[in-house]
C-alpha positions in Angstrom: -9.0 -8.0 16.2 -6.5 -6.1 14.3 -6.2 -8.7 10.8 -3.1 -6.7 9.6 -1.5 -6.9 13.0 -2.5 -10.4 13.5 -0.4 -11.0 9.5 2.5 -9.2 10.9 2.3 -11.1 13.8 2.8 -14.5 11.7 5.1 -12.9 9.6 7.7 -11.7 11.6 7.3 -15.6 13.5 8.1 -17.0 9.8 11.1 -14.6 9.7 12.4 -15.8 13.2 12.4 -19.2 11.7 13.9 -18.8 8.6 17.0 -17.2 10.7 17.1 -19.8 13.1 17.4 -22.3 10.5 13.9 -24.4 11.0 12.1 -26.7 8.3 11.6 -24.1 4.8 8.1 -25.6 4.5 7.4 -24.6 8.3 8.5 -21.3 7.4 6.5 -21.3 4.2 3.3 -22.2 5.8 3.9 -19.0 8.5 4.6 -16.8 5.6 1.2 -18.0 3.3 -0.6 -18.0 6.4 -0.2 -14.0 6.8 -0.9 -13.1 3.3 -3.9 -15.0 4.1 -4.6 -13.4 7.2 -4.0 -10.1 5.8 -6.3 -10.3 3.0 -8.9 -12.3 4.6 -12.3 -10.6 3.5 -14.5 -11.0 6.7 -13.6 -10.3 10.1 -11.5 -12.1 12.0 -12.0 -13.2 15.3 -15.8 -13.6 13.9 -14.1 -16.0 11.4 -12.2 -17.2 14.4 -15.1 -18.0 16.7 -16.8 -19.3 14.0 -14.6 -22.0 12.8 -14.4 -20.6 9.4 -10.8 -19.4 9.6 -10.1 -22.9 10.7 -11.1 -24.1 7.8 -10.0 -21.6 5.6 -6.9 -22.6 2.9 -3.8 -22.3 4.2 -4.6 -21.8 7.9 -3.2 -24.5 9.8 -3.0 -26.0 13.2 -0.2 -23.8 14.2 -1.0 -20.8 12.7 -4.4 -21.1 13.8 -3.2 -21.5 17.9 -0.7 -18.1 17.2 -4.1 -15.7 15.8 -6.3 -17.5 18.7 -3.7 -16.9 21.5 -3.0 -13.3 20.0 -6.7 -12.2 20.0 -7.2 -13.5 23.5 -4.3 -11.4 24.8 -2.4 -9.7 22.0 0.7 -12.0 22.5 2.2 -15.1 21.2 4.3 -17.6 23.4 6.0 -18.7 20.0 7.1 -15.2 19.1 8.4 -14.6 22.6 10.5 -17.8 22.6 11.9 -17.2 18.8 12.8 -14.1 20.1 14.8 -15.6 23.1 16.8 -17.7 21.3 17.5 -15.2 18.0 18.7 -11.8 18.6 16.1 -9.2 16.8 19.0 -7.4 15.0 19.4 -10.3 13.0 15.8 -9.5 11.9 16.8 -5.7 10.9 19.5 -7.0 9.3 17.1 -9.4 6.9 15.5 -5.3 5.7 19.1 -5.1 3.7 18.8 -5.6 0.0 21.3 -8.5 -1.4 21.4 -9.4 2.4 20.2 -12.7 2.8 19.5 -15.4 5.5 22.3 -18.0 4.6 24.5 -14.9 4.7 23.1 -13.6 8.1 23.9 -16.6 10.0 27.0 -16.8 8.5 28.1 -13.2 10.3 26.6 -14.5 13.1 28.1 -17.7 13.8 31.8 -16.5 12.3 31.9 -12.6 13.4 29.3 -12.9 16.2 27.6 -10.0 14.4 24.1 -9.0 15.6 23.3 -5.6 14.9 23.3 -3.2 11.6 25.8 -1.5 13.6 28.3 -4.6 14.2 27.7 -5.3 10.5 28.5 -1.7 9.1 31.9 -1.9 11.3 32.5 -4.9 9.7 32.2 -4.0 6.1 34.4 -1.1 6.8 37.3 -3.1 8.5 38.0 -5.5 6.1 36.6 -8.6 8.5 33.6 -9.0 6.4 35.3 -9.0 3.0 37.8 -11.8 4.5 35.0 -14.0 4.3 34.8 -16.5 1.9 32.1 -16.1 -0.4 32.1 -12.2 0.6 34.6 -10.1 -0.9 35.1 -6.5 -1.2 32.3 -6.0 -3.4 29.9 -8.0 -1.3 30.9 -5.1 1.3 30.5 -2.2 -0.5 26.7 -3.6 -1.6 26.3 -4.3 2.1 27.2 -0.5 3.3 24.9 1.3 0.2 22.0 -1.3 1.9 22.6 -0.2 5.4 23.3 3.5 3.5 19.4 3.3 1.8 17.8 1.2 5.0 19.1 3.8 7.1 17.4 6.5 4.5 13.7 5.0 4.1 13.8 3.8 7.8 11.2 6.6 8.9 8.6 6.0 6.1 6.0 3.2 5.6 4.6 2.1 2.4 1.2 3.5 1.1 -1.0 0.7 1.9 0.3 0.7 5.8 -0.2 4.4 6.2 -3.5 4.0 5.0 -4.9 1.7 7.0 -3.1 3.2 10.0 -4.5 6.8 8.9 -7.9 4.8 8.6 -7.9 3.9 12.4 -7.2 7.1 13.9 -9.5 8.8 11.8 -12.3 6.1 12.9 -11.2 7.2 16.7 -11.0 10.9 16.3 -14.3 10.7 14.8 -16.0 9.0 17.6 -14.9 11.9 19.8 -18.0 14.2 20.9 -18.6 16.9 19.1 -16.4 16.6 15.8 -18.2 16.5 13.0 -16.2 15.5 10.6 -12.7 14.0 10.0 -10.4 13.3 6.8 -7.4 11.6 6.2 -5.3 14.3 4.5 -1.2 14.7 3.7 0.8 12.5 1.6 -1.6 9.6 2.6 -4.7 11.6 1.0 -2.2 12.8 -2.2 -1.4 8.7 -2.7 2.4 9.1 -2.1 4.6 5.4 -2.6 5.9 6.2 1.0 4.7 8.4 3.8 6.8 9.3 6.8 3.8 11.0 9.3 0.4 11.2 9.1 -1.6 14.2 8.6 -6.0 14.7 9.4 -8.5 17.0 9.2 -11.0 17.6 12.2 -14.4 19.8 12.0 -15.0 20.0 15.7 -17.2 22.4 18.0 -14.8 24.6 20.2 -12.5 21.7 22.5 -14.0 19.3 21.6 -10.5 17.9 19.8 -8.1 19.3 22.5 -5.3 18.0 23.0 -6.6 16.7 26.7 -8.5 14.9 24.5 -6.8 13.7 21.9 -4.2 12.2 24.5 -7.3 9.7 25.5 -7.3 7.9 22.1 -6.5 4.7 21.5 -2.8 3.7 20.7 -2.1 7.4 21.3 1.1 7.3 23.5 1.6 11.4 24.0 0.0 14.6 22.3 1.1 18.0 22.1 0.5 21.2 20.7 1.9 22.1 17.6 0.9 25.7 16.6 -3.1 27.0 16.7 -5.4 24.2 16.1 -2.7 21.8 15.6 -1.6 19.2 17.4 1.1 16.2 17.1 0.4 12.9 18.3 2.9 10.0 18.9 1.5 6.5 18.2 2.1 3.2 20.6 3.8 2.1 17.0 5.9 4.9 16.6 4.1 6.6 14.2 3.8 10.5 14.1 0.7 12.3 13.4 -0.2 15.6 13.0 -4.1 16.9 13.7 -5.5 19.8 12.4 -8.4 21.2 14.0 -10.7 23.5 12.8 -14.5 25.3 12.9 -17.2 23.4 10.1 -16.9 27.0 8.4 -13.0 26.8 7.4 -13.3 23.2 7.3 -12.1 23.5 3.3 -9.3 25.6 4.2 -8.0 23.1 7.1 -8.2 19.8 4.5 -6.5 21.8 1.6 -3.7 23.1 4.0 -3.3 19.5 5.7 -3.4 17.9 2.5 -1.2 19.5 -0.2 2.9 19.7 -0.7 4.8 22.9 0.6 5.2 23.5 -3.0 1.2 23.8 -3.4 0.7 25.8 -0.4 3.5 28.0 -2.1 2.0 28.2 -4.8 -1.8 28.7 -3.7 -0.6 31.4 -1.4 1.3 33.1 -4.7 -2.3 33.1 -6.5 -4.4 33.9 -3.1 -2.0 36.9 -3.0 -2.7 37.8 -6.8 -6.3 38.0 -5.9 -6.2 39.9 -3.3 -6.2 37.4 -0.6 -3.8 36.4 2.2 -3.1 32.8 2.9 -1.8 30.7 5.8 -2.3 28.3 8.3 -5.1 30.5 10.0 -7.2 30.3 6.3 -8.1 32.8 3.6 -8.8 36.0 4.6 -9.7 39.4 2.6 -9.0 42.9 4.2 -8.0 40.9 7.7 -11.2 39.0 7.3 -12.0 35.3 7.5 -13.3 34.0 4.1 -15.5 31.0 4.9 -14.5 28.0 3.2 -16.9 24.7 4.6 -15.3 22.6 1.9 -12.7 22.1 -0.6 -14.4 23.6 -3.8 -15.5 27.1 -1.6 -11.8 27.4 -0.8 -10.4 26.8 -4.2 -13.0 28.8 -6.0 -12.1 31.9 -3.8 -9.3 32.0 -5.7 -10.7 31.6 -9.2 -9.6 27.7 -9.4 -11.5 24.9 -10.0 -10.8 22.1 -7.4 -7.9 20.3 -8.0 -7.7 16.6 -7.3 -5.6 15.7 -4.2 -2.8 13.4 -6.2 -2.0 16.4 -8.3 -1.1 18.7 -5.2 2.6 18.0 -5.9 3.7 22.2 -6.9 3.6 21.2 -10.8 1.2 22.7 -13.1 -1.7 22.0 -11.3 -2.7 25.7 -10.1 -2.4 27.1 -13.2 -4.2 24.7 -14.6 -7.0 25.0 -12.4 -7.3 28.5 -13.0 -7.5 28.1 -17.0 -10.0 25.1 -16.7 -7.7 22.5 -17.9 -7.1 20.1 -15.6 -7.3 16.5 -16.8 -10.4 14.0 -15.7 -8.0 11.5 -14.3 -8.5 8.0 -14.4 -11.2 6.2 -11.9 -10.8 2.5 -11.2 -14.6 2.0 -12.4 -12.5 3.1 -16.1 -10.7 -0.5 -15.8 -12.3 -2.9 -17.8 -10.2 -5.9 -17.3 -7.1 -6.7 -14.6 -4.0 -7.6 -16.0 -1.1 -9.1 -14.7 -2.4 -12.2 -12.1 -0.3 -15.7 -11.1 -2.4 -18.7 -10.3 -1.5 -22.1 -9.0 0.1 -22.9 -12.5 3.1 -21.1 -11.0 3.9 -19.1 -7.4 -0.4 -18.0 -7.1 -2.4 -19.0 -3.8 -5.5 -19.7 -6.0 -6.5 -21.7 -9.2 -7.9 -19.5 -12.3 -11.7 -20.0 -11.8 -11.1 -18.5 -8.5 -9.6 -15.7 -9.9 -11.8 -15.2 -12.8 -15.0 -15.0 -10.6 -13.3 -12.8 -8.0 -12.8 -10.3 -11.1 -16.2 -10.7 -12.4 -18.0 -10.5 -9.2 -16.0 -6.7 -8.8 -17.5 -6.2 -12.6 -14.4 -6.5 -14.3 -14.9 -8.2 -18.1 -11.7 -10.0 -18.2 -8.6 -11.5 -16.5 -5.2 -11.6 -17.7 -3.9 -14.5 -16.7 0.6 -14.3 -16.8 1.7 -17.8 -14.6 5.9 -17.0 -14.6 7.7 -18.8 -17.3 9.9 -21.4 -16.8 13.1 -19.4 -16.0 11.3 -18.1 -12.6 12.2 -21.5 -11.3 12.3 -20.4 -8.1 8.3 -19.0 -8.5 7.1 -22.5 -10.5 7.4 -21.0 -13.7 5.5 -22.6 -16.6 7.4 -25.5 -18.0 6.4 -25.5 -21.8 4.8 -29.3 -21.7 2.3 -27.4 -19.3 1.0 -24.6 -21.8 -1.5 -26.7 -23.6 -2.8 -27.8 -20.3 -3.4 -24.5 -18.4 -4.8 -23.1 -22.2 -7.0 -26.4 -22.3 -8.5 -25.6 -18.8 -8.9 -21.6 -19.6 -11.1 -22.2 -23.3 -13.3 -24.7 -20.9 -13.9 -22.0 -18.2 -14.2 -19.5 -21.3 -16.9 -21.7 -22.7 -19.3 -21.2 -19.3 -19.0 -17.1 -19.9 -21.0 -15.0 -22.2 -19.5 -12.0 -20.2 -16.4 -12.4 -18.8 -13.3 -14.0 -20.6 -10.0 -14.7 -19.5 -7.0 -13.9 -21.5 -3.9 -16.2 -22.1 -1.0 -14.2 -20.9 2.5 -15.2 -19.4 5.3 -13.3 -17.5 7.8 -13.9 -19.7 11.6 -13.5 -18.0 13.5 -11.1 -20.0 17.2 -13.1 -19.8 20.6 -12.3 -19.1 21.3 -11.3 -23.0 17.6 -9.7 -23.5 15.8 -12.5 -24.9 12.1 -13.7 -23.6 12.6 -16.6 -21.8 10.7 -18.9 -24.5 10.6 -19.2 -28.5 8.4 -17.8 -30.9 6.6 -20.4 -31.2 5.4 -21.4 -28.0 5.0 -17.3 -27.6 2.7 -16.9 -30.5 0.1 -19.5 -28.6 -0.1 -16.8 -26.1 -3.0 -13.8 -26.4 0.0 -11.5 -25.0 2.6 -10.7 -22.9 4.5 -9.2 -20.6 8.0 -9.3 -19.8 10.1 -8.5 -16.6 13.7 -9.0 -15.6 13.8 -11.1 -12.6 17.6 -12.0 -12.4 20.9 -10.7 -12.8 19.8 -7.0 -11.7 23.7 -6.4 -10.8 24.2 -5.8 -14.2 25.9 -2.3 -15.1 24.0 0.3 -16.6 24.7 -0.1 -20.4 24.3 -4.0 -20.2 20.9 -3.9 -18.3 19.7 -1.1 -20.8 20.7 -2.9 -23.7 19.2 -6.1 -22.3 16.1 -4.4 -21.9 16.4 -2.5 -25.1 16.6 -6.1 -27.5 13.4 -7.0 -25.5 11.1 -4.3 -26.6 12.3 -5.2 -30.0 10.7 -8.5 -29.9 7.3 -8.4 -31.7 5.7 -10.4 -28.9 6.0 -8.2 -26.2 2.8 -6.5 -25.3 3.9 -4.6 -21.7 7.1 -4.7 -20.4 6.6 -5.3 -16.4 7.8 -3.5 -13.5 10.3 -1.6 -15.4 13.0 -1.0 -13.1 12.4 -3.6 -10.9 12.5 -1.3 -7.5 11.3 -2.4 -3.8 9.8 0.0 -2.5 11.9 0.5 1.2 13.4 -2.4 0.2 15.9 -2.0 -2.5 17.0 0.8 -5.4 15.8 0.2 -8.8 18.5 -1.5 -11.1 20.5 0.9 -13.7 18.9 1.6 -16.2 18.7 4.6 -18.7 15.1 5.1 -18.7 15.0 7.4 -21.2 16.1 5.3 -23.5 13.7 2.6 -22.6 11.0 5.1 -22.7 11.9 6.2 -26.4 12.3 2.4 -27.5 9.1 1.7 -26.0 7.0 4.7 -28.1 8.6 3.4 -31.3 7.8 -0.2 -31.3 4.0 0.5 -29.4 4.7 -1.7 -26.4 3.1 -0.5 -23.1 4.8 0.2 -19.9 3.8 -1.5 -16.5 2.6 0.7 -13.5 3.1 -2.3 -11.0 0.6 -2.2 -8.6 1.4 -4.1 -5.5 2.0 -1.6 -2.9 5.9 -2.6 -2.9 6.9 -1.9 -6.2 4.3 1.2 -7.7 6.9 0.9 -10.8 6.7 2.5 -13.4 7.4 5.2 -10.6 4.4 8.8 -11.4 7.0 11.0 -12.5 8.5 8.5 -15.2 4.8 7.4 -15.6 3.6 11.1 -16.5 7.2 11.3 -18.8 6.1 7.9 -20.7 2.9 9.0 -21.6 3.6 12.0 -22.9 6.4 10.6 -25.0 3.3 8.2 -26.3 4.1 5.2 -24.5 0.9 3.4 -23.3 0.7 2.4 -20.0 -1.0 -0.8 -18.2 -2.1 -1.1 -15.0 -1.3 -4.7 -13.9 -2.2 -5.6 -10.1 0.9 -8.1 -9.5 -2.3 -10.5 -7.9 -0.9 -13.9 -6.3 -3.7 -14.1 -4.1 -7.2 -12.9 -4.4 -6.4 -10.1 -2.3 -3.8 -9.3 -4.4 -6.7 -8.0 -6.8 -7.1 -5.1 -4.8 -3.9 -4.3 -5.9 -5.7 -2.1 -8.6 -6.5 0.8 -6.6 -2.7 1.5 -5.8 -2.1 1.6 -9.3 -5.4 3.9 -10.0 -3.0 6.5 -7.3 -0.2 6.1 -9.6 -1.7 6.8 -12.3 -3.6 9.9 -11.0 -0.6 11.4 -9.6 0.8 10.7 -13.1 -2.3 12.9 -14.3 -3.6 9.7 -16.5 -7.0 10.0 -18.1 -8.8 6.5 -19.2 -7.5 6.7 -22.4 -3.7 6.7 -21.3 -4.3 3.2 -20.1 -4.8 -0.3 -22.3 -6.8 -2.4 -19.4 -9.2 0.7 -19.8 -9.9 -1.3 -23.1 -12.4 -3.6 -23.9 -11.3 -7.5 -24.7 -11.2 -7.5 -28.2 -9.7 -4.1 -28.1 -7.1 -4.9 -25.5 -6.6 -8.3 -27.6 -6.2 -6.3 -31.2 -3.5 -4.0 -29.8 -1.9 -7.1 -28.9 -1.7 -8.9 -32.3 -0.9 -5.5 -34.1 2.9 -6.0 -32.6 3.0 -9.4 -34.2 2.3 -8.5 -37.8 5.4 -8.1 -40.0 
């Protein structure tokens, strides 16, 4: 059984709710039962049989019956009926930033709106600005959202195209005679968002046809698309393009599947200064084939060294390669600590022990621990009478390590006017901290700068988080003159946040690779509300690479006392 699907499964039934207006803590326990789901570490329908999904936290009765009935059949009698009685263009209509569910059923009930396309007619005719509690401006925002949903619609986020990459390449490799098979493309180069999906195949002559390609599993139709290529449409909608080749031009066939147009331009500008001709057929010298079994024998035939697949973008990288000065970019076995985690102290799934020895078991040496502050109401923030408590129960857990510590932190709202949510006081009892604007993103460009501005001024501030506060297919960064944040942040030494849950990836690589060569620092901080969420650290490790970060770039790459020192050194006068 499919875990993710199974999560999606109970998520879009906790999103059916919510629009038709059932109890919030039904819909809550929908919605925390497929983060669950999805991160659950074993397999499921063994956990299922077993009884140990039963009795796993926050499974309950309900959402138990939907993930038994949907491995016995792949279908759920609760999703079916939701879907009866609400119309799924509502549910589109929930993927439009600023567009919330009190607001959908408003334009439901009072415009009988239920498409995107109903909607968008009615923010142009003046019907939904008529509204009370809508306006003009609540119109325009509504037609830039239907404007930028219509715009990412095509793409999925990393982590999805991975995994969906992952499967297909498990079934093309179980075909007779391939030998081998790599996920390559935008999914292999770590892009925030990919729209197709591109792989590699080493196979013996037809044994990856398309005849046989168009057997695979969830494979809807496949055609040819050029020699040795082939596209494949997915039962999901998904595109993917397969390129086939012989084990001897193997290296040629992941290189060309796997870089940018503006890399292959590039490579085929130096394979033509060498005396080499380069295309979709391989290398060749005088009309003849140049074997190239892997990656390094195709870039060496050129006089490169081989160039890591996040930097295959059309920067630098090929001249680079050919000088011998490409970076060593950063390796998640670098990290020494995770920063950035929420535990049951505000909106976390898990208490801090449980965090802690998830970290140390992955060999980590420390945790930073940020629980939101008080302003992030909404997420349980940390009331102040609460500090001593949470700092009580981490110097106890502390006191059972002689190799692991975890760190006081706190996500620290930076407010309307720029201030951190919290004095000085209560901040200096902290072992650092980071900072993030969670309200009032409609703020115009100067104000929001300025606001962000006044908080990298303040000597507590150790990382400023998620910097512009994007989603990724979800909604457009706030305003903000980064530039200006960037410069602020080099002169007062606080780090910038690469935010590593797979919706954000903010700082975004391009500002990332900008920051650090402006000498900003930069922190990777995993976002982690859930122990799966601690995997978060391997998107962040792709941001940084495709920002060509080395360990030294980043401050969790720093021991404790190192990380800790950096912290304090803002604090003195």
């Amino acid at each position: 059984m499919d875990k993710h699907a199974a999560a999606r499964l109970l998520d879009t039934i906790a999103s059916y709710q919510e629009l038709k207006g059932e109890n919030p803590f039904k819909v809550r326990a929908f919605a925390n039962a497929a983060r669950m789901v999805d991160g659950f570490p074993g397999d499921l329908a063994a956990a299922l049989e077993s009884g140990e999904l039963a009795a796993t936290k926050g499974i309950g009765p309900a959402t138990l019956e939907v993930v038994r009935e949907f491995a016995a059949g792949g279908r759920s009698t609760l999703l079916e009926a939701l879907r009866r009685e609400v119309p799924d263009g509502l549910l589109e209509m929930m993927k439009i930033s600023g567009l919330g569910v009190t607001k959908i059923r408003t334009l439901h009930e009072q415009l009988r709106i239920s498409t995107v396309a109903e909607l968008e007619l009615a923010a142009r005719n003046g019907r939904l600005a008529a509204l009370p509690r809508f306006g003009e401006k609540t119109a325009e925002k509504i037609l830039r959202g239907i404007e930028f949903l219509r715009r990412t619609s095509a793409f999925r986020l990393s982590h999805d195209a991975a995994r969906a990459a992952a499967r297909l390449r498990e079934s093309l490799a179980a075909l007779p005679g391939v030998e081998r098979v790599e996920v390559a493309g935008s999914v292999r180069r770590r892009a925030e968002v990919s729209r197709d999906l591109d792989l590699a195949v080493a196979a013996r002559p037809g044994a990856a046809g398309r005849d046989r390609l168009a057997t695979l599993p969830s494979v809807v139709e496949a055609e040819a698309a050029g020699d040795a290529a082939f596209r494949l449409r997915l039962d999901d909608g998904t595109t993917a393009d397969v390129y086939v080749s012989s084990p001897e031009r193997f290296g040629h066939c992941l290189a060309w599947a796997t870089g940018s147009a503006a890399h292959l331009d590039k490579l085929a500008a130096r394979a033509a200064s060498a005396g080499l001709g380069l295309g979709v057929e391989g290398l060749a010298r005088s009309g003849e084939p140049v074997p190239c079994p892997d990656e390094a024998a195709f870039y060496a035939a050129m006089g490169l060294a081989w160039i890591p697949p996040e930097l295959r973008e059309g920067g630098d990288e090929v001249d680079r390669a050919a000088t011998g000065t490409l970076p060593r970019l950063i390796e998640r076995d670098d990290l020494r600590g995770l920063l950035h985690c929420h535990s049951l102290y505000s909106d976390g799934a898990n208490t801090i022990a449980e965090l802690a020895e998830a970290c140390r078991a992955a060999g980590y040496r420390y945790l930073g621990l940020t629980d939101h502050s008080a302003a992030a109401a909404y997420a349980g923030g940390l009331r102040e009478d609460a500090v001593a408590g949470q700092h009580a129960e981490i110097d106890e857990l502390n006191r059972g390590w002689g190799d692991f510590r975890v760190l006081k932190g706190i996500e620290a709202d930076i407010l309307a006017d720029g201030a951190l949510d919290y004095g000085p006081d209560l901040l200096d009892r902290f072992d650092f901290v980071i900072a993030s604007v969670h309200s009032r993103m409609e703020q115009d460009r100067a104000t929001m700068t300025a606001r962000v501005l006044r908080a990298l001024d303040d000597p507590h501030l150790t990382i400023l988080g998620h910097p512009t506060g994007r989603l990724l297919l979800g909604r457009e960064g706030y305003p903000l003159d980064l530039d200006a944040v960037i410069a602020r942040a080099a002169e007062r030494g606080v780090a910038i946040e690469i935010n590593a849950d797979p919706q954000r990836l903010d700082l975004d690589w391009r500002r990332c690779r900008q920051a650090r060569d402006a000498g900003v620092a930069i922190a990777i901080g995993v976002d982690a509300h859930s122990l799966a969420g601690l995997d978060n650290a391997e998107f962040g490790i792709g941001v940084a690479r495709r920002a060509w970060l080395e360990a030294r770039d980043v401050v969790n790459t720093l021991d404790a006392p190192g990380f800790l020192a950096r912290a304090r050194a803002r604090r003195k006068p």
